[in-house]
PDB file of N, CA, C and O in Angstrom:
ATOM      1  N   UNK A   1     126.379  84.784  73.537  1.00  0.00           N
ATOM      2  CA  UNK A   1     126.738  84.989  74.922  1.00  0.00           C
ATOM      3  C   UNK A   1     125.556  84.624  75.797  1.00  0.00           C
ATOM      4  O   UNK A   1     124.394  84.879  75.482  1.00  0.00           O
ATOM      5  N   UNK A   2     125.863  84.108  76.741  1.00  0.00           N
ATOM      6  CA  UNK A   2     124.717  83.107  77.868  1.00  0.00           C
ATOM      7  C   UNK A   2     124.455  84.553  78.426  1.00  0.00           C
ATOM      8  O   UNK A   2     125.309  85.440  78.423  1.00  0.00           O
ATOM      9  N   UNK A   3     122.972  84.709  78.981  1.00  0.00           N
ATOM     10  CA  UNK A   3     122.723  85.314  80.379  1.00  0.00           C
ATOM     11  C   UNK A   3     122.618  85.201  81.442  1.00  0.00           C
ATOM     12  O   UNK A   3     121.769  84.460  81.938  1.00  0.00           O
ATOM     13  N   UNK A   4     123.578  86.010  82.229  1.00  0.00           N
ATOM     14  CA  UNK A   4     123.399  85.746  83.697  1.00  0.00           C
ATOM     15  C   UNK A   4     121.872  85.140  84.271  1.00  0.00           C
ATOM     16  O   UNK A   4     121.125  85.852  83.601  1.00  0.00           O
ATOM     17  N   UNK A   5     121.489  84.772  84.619  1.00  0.00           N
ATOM     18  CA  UNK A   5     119.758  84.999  85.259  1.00  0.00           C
ATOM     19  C   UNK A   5     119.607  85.480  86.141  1.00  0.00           C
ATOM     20  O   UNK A   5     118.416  85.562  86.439  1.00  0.00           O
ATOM     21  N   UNK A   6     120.673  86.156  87.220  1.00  0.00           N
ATOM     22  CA  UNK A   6     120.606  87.104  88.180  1.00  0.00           C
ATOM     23  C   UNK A   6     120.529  88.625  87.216  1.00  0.00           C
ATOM     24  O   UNK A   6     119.467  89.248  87.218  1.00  0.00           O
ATOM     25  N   UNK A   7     121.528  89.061  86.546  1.00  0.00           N
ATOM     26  CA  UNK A   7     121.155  90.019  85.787  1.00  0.00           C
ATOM     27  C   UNK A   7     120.322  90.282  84.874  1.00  0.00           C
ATOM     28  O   UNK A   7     120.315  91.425  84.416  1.00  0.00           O
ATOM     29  N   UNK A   8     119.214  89.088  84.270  1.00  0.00           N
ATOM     30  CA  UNK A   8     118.459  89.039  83.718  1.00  0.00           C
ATOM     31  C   UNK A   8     117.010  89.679  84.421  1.00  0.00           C
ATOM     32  O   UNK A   8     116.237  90.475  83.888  1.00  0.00           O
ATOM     33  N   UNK A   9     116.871  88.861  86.241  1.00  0.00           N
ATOM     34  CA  UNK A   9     115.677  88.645  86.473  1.00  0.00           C
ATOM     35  C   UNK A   9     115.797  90.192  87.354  1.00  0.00           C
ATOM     36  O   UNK A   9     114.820  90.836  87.737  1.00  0.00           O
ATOM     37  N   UNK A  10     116.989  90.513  87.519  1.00  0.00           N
ATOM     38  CA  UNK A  10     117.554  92.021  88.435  1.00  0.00           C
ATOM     39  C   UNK A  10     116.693  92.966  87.074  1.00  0.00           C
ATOM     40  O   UNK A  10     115.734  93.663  87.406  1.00  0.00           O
ATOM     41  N   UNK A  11     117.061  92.922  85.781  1.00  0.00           N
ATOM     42  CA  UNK A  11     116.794  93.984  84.761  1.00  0.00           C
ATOM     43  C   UNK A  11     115.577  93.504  84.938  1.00  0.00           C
ATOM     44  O   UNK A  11     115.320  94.004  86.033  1.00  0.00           O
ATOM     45  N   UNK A  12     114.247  92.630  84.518  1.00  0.00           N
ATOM     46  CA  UNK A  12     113.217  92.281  84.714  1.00  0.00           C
ATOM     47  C   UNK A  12     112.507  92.803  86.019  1.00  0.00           C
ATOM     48  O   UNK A  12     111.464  93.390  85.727  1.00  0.00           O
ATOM     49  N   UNK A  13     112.683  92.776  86.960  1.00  0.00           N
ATOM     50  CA  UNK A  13     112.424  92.659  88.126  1.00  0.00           C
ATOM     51  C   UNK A  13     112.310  94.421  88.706  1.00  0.00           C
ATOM     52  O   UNK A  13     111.381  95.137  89.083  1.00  0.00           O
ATOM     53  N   UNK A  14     113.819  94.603  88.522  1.00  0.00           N
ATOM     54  CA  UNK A  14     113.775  96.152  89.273  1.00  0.00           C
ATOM     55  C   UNK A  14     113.328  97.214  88.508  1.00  0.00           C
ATOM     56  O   UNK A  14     112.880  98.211  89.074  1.00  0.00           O
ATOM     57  N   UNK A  15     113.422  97.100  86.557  1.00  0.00           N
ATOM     58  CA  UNK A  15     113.511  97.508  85.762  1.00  0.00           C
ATOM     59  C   UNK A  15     114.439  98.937  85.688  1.00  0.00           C
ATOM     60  O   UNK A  15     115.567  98.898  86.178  1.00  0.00           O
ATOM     61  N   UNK A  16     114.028  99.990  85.170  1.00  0.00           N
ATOM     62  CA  UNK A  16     114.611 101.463  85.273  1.00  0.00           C
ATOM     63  C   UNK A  16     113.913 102.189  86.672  1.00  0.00           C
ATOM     64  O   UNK A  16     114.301 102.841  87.642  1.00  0.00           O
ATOM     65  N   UNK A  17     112.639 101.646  86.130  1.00  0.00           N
ATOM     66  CA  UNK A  17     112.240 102.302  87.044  1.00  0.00           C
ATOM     67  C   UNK A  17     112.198 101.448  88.627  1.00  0.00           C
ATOM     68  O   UNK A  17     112.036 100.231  88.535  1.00  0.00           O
ATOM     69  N   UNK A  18     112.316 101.940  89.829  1.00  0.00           N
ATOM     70  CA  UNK A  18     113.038 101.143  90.958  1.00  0.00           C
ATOM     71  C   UNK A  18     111.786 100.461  91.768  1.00  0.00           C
ATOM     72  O   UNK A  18     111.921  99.589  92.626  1.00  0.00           O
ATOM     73  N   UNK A  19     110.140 101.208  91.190  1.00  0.00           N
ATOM     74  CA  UNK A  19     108.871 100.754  91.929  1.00  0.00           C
ATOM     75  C   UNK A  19     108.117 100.568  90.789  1.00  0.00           C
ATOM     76  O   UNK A  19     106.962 100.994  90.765  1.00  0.00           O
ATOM     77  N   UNK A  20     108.638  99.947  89.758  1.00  0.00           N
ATOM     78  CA  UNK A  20     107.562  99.645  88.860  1.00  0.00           C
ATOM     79  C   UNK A  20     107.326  98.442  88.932  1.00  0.00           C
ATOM     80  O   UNK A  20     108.088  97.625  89.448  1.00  0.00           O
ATOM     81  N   UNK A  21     106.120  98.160  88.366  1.00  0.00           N
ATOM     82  CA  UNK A  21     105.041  97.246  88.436  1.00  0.00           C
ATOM     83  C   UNK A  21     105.554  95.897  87.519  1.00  0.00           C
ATOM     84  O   UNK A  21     105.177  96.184  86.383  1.00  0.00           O
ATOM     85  N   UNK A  22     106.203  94.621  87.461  1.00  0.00           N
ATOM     86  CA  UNK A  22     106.343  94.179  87.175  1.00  0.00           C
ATOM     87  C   UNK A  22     105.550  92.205  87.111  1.00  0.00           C
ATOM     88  O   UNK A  22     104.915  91.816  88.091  1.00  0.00           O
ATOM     89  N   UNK A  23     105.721  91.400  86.060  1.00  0.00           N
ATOM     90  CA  UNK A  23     105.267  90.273  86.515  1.00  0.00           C
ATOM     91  C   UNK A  23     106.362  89.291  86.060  1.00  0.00           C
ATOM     92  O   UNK A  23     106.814  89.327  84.915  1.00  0.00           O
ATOM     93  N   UNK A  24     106.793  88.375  87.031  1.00  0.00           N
ATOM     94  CA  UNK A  24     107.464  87.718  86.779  1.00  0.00           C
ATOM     95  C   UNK A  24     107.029  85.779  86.608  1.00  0.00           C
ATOM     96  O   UNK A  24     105.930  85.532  86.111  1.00  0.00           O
ATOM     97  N   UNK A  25     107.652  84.943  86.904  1.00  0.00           N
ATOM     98  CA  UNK A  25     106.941  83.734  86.874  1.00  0.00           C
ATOM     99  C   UNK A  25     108.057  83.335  87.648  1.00  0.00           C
ATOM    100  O   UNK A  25     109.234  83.692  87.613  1.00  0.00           O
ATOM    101  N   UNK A  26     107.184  82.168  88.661  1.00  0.00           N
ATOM    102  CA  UNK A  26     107.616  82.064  89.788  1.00  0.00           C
ATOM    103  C   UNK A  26     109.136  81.321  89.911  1.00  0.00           C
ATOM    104  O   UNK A  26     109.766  81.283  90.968  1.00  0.00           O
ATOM    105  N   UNK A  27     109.585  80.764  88.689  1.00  0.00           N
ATOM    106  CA  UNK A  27     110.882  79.684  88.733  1.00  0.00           C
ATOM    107  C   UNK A  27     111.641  80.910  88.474  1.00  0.00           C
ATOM    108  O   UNK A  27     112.862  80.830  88.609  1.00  0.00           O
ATOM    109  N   UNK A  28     111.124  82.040  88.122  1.00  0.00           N
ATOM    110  CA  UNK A  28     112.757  83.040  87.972  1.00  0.00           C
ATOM    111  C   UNK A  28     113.288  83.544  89.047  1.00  0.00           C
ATOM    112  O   UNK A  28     114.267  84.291  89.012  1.00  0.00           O
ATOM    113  N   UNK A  29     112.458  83.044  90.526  1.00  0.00           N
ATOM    114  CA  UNK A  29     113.280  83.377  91.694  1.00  0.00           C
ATOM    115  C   UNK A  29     114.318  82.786  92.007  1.00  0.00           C
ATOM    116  O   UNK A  29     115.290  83.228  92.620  1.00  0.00           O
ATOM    117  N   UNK A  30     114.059  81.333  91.415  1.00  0.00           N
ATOM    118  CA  UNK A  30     115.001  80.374  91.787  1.00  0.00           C
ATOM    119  C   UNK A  30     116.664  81.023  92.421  1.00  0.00           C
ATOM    120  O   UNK A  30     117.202  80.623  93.454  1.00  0.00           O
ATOM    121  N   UNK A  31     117.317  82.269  91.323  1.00  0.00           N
ATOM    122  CA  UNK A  31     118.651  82.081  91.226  1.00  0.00           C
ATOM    123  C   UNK A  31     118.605  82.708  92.622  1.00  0.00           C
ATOM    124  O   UNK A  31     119.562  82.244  93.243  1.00  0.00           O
ATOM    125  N   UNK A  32     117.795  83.705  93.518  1.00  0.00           N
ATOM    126  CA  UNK A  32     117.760  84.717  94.342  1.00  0.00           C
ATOM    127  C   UNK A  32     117.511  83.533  95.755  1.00  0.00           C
ATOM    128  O   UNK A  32     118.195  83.712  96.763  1.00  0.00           O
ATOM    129  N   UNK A  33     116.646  82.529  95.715  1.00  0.00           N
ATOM    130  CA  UNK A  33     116.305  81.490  96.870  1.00  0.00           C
ATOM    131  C   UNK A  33     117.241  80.349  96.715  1.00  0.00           C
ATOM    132  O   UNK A  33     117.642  79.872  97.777  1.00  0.00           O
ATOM    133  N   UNK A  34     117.656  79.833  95.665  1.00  0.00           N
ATOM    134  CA  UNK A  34     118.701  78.362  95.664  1.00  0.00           C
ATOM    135  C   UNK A  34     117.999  77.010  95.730  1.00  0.00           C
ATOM    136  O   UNK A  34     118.552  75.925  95.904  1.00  0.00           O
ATOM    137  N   UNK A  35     116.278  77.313  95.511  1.00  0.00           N
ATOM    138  CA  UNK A  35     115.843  76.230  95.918  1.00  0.00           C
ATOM    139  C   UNK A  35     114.538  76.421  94.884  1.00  0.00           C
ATOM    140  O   UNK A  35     114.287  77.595  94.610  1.00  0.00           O
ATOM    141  N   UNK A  36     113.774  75.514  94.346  1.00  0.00           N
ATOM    142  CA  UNK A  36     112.411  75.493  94.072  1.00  0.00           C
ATOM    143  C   UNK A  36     111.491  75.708  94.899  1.00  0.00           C
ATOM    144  O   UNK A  36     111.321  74.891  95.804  1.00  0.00           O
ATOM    145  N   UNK A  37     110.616  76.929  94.792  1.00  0.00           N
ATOM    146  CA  UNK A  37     109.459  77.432  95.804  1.00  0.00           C
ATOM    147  C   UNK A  37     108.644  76.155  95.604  1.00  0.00           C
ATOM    148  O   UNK A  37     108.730  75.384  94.648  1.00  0.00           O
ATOM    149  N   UNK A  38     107.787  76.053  96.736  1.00  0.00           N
ATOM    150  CA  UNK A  38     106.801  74.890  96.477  1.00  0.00           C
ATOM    151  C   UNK A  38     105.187  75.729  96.226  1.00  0.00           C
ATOM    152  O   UNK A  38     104.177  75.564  96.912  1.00  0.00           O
ATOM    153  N   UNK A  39     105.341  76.568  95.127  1.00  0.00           N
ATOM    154  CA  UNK A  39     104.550  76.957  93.796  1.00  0.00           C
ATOM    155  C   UNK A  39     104.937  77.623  93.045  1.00  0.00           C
ATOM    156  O   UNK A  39     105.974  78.287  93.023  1.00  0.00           O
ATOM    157  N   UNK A  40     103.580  77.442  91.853  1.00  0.00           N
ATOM    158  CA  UNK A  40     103.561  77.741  90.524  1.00  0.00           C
ATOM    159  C   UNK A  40     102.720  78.755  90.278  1.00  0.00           C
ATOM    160  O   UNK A  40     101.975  79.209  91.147  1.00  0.00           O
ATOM    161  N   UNK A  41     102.771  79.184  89.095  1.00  0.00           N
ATOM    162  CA  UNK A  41     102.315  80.309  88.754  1.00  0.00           C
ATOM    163  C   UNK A  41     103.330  81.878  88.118  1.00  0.00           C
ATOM    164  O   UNK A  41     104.556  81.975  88.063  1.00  0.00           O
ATOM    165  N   UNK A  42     102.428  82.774  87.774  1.00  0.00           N
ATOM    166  CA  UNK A  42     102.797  83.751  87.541  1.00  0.00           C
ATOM    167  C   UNK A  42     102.692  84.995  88.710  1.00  0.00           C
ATOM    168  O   UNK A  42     101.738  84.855  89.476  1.00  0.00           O
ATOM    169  N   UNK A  43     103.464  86.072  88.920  1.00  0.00           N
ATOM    170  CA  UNK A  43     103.260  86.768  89.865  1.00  0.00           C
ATOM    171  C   UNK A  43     103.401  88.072  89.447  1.00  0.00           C
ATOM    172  O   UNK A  43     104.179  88.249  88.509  1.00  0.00           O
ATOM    173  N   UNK A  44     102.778  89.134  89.965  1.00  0.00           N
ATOM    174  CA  UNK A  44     102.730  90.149  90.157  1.00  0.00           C
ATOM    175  C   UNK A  44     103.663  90.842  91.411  1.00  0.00           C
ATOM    176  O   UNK A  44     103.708  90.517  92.597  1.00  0.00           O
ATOM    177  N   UNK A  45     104.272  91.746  90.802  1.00  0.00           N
ATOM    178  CA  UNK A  45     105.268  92.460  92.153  1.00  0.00           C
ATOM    179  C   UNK A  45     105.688  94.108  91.847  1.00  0.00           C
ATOM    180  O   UNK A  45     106.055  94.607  90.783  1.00  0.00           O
ATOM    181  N   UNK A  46     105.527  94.637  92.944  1.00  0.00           N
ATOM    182  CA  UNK A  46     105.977  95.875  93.131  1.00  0.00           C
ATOM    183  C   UNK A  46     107.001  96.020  94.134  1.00  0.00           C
ATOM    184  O   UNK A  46     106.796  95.866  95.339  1.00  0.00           O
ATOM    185  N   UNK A  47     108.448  96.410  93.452  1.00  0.00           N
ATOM    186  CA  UNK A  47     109.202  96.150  94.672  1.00  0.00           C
ATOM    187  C   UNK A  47     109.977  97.352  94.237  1.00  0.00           C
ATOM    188  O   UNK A  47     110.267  97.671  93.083  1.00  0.00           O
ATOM    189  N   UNK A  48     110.343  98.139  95.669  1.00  0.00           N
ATOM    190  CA  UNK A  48     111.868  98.998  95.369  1.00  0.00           C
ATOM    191  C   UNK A  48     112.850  98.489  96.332  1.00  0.00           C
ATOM    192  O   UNK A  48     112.540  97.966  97.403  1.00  0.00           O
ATOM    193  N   UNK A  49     114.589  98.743  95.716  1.00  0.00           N
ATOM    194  CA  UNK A  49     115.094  97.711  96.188  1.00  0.00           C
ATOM    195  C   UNK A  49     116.209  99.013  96.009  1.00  0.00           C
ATOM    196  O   UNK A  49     116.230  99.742  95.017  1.00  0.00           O
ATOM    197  N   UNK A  50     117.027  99.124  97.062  1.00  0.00           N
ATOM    198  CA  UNK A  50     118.775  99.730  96.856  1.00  0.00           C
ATOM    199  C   UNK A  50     119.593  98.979  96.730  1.00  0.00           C
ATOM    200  O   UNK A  50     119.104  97.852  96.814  1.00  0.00           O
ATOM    201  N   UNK A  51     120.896  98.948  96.522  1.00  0.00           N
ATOM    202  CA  UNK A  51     121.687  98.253  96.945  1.00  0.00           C
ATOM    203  C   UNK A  51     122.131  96.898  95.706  1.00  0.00           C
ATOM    204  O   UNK A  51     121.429  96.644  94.727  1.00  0.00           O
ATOM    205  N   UNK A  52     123.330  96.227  96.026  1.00  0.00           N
ATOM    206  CA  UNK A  52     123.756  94.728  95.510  1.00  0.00           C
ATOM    207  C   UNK A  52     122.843  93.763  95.742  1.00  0.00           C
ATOM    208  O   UNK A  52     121.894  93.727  96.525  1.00  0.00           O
ATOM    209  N   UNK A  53     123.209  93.076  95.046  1.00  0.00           N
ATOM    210  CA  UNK A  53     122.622  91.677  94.892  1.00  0.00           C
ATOM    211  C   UNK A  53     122.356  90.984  97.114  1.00  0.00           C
ATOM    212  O   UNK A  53     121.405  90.687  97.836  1.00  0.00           O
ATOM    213  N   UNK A  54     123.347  91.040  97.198  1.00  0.00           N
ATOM    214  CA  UNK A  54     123.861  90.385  97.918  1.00  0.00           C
ATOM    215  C   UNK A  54     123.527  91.365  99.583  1.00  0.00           C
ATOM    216  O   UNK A  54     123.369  90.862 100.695  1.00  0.00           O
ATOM    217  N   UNK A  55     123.506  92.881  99.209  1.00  0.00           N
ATOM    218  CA  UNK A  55     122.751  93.973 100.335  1.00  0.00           C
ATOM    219  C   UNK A  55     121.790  94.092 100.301  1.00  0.00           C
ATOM    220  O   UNK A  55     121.609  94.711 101.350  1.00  0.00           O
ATOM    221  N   UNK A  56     120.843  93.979  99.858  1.00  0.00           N
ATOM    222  CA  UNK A  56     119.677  94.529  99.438  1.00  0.00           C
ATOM    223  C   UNK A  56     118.810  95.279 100.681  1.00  0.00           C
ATOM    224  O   UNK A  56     118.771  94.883 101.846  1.00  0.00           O
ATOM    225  N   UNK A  57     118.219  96.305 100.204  1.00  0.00           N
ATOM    226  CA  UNK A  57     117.020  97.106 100.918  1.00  0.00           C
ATOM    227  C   UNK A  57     116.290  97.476 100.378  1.00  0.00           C
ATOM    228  O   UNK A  57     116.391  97.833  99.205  1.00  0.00           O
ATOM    229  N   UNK A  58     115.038  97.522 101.247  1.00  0.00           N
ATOM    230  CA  UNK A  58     113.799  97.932 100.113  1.00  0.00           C
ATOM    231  C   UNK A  58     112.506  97.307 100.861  1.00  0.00           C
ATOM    232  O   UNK A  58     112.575  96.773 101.967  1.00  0.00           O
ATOM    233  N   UNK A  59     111.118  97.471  99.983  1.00  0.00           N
ATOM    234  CA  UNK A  59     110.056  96.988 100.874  1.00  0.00           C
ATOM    235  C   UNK A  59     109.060  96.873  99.010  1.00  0.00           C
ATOM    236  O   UNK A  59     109.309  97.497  97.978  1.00  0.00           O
ATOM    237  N   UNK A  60     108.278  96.123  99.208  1.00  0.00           N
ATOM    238  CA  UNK A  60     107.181  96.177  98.166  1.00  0.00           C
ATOM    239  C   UNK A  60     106.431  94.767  98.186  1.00  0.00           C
ATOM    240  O   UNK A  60     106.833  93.823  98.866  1.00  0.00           O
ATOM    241  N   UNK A  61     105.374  94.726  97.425  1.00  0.00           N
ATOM    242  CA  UNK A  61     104.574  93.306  97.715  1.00  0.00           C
ATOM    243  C   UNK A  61     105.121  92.566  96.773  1.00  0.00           C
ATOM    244  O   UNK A  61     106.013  92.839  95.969  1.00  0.00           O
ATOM    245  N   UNK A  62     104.234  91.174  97.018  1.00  0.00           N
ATOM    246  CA  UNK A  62     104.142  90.216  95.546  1.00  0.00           C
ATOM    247  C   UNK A  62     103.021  89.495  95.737  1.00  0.00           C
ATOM    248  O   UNK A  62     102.480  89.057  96.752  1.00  0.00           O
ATOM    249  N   UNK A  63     102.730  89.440  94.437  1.00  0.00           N
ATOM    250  CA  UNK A  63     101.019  88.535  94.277  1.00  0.00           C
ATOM    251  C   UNK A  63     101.156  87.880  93.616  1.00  0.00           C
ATOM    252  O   UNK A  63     101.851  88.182  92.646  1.00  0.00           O
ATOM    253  N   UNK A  64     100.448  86.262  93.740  1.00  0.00           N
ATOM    254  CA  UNK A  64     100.134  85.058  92.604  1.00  0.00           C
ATOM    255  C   UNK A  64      98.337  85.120  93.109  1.00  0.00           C
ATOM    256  O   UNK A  64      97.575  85.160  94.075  1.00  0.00           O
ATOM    257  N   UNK A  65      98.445  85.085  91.269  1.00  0.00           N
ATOM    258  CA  UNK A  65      96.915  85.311  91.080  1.00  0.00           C
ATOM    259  C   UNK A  65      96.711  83.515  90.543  1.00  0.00           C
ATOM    260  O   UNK A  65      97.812  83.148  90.132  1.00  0.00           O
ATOM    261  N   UNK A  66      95.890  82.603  90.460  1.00  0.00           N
ATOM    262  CA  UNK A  66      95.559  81.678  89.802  1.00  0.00           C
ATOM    263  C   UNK A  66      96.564  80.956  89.969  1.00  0.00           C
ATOM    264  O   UNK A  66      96.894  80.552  88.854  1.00  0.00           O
ATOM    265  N   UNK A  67      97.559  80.379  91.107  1.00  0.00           N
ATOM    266  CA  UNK A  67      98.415  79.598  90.897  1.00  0.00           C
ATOM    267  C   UNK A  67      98.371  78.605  91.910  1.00  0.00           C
ATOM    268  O   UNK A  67      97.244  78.302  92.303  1.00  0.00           O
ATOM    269  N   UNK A  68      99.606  77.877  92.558  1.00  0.00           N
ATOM    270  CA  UNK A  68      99.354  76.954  93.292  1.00  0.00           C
ATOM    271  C   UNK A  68      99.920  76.554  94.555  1.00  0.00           C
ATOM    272  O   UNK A  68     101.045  76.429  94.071  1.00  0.00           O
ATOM    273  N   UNK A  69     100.037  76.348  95.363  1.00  0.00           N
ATOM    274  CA  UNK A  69     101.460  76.335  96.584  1.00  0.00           C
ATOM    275  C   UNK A  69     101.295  74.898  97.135  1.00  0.00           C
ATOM    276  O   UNK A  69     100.282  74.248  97.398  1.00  0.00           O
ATOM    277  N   UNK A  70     102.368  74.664  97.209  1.00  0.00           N
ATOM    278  CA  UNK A  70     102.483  72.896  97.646  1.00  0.00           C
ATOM    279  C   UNK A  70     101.325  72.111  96.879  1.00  0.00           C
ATOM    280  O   UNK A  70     100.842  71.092  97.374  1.00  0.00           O
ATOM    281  N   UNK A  71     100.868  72.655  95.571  1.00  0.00           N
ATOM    282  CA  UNK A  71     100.608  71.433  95.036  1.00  0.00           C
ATOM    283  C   UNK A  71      98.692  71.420  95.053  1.00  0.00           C
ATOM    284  O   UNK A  71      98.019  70.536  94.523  1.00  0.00           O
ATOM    285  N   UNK A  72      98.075  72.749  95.869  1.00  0.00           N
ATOM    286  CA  UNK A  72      96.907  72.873  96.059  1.00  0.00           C
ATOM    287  C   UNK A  72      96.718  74.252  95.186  1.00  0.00           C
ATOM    288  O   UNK A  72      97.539  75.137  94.944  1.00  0.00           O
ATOM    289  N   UNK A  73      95.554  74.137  94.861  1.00  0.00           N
ATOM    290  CA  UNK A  73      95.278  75.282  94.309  1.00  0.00           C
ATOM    291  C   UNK A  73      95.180  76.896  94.563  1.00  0.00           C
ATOM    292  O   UNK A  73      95.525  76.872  95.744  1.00  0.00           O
ATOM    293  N   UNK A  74      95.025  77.842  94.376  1.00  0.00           N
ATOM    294  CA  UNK A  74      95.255  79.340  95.452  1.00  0.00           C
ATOM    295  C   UNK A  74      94.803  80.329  94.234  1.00  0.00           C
ATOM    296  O   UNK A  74      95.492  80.722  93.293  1.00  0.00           O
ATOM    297  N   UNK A  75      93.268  80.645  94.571  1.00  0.00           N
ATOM    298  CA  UNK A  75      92.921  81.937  94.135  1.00  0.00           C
ATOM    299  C   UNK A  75      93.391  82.869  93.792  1.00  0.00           C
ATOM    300  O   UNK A  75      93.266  83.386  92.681  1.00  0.00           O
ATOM    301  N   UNK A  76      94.315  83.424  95.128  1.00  0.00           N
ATOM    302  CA  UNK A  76      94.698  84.874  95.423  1.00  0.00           C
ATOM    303  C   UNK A  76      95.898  85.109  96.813  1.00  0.00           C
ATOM    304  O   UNK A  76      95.426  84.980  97.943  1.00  0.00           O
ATOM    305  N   UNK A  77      97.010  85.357  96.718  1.00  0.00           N
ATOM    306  CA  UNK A  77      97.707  85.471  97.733  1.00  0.00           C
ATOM    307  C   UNK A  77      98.751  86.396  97.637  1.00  0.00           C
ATOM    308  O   UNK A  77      99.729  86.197  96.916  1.00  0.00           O
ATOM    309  N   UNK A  78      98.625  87.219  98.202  1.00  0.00           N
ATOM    310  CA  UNK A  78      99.507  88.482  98.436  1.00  0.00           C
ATOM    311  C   UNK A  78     100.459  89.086  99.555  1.00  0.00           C
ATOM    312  O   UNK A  78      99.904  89.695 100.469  1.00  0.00           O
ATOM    313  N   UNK A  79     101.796  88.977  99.565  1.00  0.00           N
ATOM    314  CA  UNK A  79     102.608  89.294 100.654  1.00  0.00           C
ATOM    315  C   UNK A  79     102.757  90.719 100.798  1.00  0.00           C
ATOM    316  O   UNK A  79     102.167  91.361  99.929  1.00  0.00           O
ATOM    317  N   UNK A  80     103.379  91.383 101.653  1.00  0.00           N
ATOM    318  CA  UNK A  80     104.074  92.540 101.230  1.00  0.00           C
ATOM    319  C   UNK A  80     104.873  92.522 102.805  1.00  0.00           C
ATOM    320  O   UNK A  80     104.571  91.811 103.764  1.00  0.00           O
ATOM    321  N   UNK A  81     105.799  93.376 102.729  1.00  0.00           N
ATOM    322  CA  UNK A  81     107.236  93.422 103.322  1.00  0.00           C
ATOM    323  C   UNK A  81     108.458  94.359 103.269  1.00  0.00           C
ATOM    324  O   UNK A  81     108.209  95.548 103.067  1.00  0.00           O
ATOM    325  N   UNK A  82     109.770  93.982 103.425  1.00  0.00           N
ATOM    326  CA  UNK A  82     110.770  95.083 103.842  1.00  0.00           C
ATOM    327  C   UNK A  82     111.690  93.388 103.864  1.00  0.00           C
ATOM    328  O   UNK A  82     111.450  92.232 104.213  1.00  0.00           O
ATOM    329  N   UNK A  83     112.862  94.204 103.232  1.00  0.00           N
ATOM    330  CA  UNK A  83     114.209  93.418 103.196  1.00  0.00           C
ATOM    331  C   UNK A  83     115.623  94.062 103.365  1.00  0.00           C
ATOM    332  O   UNK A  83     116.081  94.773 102.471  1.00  0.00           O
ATOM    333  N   UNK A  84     116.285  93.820 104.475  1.00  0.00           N
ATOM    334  CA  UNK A  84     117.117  94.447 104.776  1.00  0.00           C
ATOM    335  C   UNK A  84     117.930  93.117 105.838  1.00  0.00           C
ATOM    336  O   UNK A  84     117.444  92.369 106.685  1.00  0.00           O
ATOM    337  N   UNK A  85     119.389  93.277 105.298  1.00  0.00           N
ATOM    338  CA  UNK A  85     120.599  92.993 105.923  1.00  0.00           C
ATOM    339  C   UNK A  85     120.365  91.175 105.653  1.00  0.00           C
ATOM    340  O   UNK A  85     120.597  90.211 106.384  1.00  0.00           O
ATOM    341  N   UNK A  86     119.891  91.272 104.478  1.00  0.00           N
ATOM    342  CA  UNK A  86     119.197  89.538 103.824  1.00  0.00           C
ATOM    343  C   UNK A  86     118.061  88.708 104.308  1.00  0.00           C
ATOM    344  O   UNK A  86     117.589  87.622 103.969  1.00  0.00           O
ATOM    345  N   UNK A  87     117.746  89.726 105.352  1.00  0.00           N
ATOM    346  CA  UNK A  87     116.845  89.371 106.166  1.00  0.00           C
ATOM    347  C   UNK A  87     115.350  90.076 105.214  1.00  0.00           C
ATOM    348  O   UNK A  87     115.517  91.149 104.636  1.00  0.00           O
ATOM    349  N   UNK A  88     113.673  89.227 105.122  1.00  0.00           N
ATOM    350  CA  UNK A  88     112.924  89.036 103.963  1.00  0.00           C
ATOM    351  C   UNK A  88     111.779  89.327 105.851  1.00  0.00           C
ATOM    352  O   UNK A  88     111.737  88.346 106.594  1.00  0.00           O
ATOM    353  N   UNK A  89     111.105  90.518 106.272  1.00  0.00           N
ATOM    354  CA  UNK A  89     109.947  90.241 106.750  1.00  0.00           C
ATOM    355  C   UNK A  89     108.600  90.941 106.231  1.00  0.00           C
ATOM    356  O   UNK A  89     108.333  92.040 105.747  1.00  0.00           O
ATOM    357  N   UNK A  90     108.030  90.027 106.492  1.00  0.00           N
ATOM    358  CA  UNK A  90     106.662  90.202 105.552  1.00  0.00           C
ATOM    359  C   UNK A  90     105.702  90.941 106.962  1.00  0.00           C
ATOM    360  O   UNK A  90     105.760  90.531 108.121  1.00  0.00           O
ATOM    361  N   UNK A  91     104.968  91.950 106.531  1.00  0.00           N
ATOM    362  CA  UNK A  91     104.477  92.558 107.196  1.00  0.00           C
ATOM    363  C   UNK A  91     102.703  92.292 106.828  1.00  0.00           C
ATOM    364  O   UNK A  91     101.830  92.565 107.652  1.00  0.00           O
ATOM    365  N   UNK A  92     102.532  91.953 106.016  1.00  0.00           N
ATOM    366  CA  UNK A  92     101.074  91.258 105.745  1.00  0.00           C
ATOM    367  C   UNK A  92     101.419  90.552 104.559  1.00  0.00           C
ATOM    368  O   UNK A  92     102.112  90.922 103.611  1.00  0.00           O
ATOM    369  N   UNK A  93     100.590  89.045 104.841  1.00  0.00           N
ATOM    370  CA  UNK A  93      99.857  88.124 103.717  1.00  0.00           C
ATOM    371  C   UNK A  93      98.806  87.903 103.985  1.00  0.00           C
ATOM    372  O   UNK A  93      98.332  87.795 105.116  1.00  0.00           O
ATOM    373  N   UNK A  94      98.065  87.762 102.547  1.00  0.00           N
ATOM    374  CA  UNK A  94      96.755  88.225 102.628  1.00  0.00           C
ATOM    375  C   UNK A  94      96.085  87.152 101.078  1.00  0.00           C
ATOM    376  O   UNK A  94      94.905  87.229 100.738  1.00  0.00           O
TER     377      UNK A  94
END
């Protein structure tokens, strides 16, 4: 049986616990954006999230440590934010 990759990266992602500390890699957003981010890497994220796929609420960061964005290199870059009504605002990157 195939896996969803929304229910895959949802169990990965939110885990049991709803603010745990997770790392994901950056193409498993894909199914959640519809598009290839323009970077690579692995990421770090703390997110709590209520709700469907499709409602979502919640606020938590995400970090790429050692990776790359459009193709240049990137130390260190860290968002953090609040998502509500599909709407994604980031309240610091850093």
């Amino acid at each position: 049986m195939a896996s969803n990759p929304r229910s895959v990266l949802c169990n990965q992602f939110l885990g049991s616990s709803p603010a745990a500390r997770q790392q994901l890699n950056v193409d498993d957003l894909r199914p959640f954006t519809g598009q290839n981010l323009p970077m690579a890497g692995s990421l770090d994220a703390q997110v709590q999230v209520d709700g469907p796929l499709h409602a979502l609420e919640g606020s938590g960061w995400v970090e790429l440590d050692k990776g790359t964005v459009y193709g240049e290199p990137v130390n260190r870059i860290r968002a953090q934010g609040t998502i509500a009504n599909q709407i994604i605002k980031l309240t610091s990157v850093t």
